[in-house]
N, C-alpha and C positions, 0 to 999 in steps of 0.2 A: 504494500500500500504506500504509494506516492503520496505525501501531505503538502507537499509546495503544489504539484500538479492537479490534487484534490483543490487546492485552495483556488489556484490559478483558473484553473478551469469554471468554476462557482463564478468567480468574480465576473469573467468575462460573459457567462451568460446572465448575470444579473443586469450585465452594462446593456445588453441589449432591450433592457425596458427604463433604460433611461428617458425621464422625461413621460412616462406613463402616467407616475400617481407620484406623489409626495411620499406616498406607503412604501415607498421599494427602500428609500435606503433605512429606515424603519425596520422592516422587514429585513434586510442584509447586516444590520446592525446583530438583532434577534437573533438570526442563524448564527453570528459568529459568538455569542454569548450562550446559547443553547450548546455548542459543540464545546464549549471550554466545559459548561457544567456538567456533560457528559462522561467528561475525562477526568474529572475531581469522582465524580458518584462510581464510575469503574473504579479507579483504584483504591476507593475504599472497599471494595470487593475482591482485592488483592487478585484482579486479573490481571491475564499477561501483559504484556506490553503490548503484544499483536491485537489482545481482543481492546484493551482501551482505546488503541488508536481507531479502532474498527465502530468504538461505542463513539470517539470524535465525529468522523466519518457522517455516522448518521442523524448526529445533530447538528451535522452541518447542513446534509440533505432532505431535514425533514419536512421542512417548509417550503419545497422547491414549486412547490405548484401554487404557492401564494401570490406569485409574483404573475403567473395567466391569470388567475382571479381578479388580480387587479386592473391588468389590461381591460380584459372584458367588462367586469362590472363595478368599477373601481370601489369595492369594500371588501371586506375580511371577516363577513356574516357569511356563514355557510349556507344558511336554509333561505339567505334572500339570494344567493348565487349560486356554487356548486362547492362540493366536497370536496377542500383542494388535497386533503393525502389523496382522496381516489384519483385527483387528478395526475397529483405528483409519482402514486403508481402506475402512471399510467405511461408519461411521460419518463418515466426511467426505465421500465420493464417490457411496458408492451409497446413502445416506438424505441426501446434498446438503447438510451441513452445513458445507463449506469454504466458503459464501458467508456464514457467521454472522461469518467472520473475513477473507477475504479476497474481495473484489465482485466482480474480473475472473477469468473464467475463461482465461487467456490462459496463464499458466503450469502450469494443473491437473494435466498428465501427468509433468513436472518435479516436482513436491510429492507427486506417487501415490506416482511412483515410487523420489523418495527415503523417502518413511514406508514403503512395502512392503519396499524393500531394509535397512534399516537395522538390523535382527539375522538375516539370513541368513548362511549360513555363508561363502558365496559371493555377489557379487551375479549376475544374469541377463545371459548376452554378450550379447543383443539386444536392450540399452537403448542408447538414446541418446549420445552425448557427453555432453551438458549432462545426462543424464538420471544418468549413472555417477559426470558430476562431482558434483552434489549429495548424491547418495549417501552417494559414497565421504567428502565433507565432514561428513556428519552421522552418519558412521559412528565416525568418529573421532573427533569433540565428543563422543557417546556414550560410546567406549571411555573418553579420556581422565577422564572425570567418572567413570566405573566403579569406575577406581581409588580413586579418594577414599571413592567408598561403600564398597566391601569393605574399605579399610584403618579403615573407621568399624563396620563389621560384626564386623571379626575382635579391635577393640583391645575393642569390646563381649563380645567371645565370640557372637555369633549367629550360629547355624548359616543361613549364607542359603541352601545351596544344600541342605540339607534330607536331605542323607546321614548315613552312618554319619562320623561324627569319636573316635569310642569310639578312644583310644591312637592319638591321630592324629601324637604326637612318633616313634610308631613303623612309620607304616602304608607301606606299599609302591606305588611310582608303576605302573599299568600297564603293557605293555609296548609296547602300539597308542597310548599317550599318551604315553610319549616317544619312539617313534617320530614320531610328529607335530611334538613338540616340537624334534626333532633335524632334522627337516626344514623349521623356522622357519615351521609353520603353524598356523594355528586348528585346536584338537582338536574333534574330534564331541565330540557332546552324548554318543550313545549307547556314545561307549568308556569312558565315565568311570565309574567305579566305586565310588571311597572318595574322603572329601573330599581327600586331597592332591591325586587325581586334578585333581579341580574346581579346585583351586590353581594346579596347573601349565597348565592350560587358559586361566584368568585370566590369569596370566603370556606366555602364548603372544598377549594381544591383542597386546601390543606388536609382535610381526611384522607386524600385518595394518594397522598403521597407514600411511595414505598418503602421509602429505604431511611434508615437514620442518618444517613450524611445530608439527604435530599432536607432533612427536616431543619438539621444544623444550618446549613446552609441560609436554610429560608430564613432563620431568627439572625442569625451573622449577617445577613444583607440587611435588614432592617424595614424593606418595604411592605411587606404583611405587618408589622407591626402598624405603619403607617396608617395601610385601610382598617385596621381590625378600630383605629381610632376615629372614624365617622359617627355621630351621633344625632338621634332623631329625638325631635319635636314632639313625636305624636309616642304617648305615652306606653301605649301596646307594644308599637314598633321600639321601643326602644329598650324594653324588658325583654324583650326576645334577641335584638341584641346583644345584651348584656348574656343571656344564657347560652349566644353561642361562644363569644371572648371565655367564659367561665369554661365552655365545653375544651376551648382548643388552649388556652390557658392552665387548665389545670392536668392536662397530657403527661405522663411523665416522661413522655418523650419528650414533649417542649422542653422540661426542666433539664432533662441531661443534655440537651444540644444547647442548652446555657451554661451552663458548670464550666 
């Protein structure tokens, strides 16, 4: 595995949506942050050298199909445009383009299938080991950078998730999303309703995160602590808040990735 030629090659097909959307270098920024947290979370899994650089690799590539999404419908909502891992496996597998970046196809099903799994809500039980491990690795370099962006979205004011936020210091949490929340899982896409919805949803990554570096990580960068510090108006809404801060706050995994 070639990492200048990996890198070289990324760059050059990014430069070709130059001038598309504001989102690309956003998005190329992403990638390149995604594939460093990649390579912290493998080696705290005391893999090889060969499989870390391989766990780089695919957070470099996991977001490749972000960058047609943009062209085409220039936002980063999936269910108002298209599913860009499926895109991006599509564009690497089935128009052949993971040999522009990587020669051997010897790991291909390992790479499919952590760029396919890498924004489901769930991954697929009949992947692999190594197939779930990489995954679940780039699932979490993901989340954790997520945080950074929405706390970069929300200190902007930009509506990222393209709902109603109209008296959003007063708006009310659904009841199928804190159901979810209360059950320490990733909320559906489709119970969300108003943007705090979307908030608590965000919030709710930190459950799905795998690994304990994943989790260190997130409290050492500081920007989940940032969002977990939003507070509502509206009285309801913000005792439910409070009960999810208590939920992910009193973790004992929190505590040990502070120690």
């Amino acid at each position: 595995m070639n990492k200048q030629l990996i890198l070289t090659r990324f760059r050059e097909y990014v430069e070709t949506f130059s001038g598309v959307d504001q989102g690309v270098p956003l998005k190329y920024l992403h990638s390149l942050r995604v594939s460093g947290l990649c390579r912290q979370i493998a080696r705290s899994l005391s893999l090889s050298g060969q499989d870390v650089e391989r766990a780089w690799a695919i957070g470099l590539l996991h977001d490749i199909g972000r960058f047609e999404q943009l062209r085409r419908y220039h936002t980063f909502i999936d269910y108002q445009s298209m599913d860009h891992a499926q895109y991006g496996v599509h564009y690497l597998f089935e128009e052949g383009h993971i040999r522009d970046f990587i020669a051997s196809d010897e790991e291909d099903e390992v790479i499919r299938a952590a760029v396919r799994e890498h924004n489901v809500y769930r991954i697929r039980p009949d992947l692999t080991g190594r197939q779930a491990l990489y995954a679940r690795i780039v699932r979490d370099a993901d989340k954790i950078d997520i945080f950074r962006v929405y706390v970069m979205y929300l200190e902007n004011h930009l509506n990222v998730w393209n709902v109603d936020w109209a008296d959003l210091p007063h708006q009310s949490i659904s009841d199928a999303v804190m159901a979810q929340a209360r059950a320490r899982q990733l909320v559906r896409t489709r119970d969300k309703k108003t943007f705090i919805d979307y908030y608590v949803g965000m919030l709710c990554f930190y459950f799905d995160l795998s690994f304990a570096k994943s989790r260190e990580i997130t409290w050492q960068q500081g920007n989940y602590r940032k969002l977990l510090g939003f507070h509502s108006l509206n009285p309801d809404t913000e005792g439910k808040l409070e009960e999810i801060r208590k939920m992910v706050l009193a973790s004992p995994i929190q505590k040990a990735g502070e120690e």
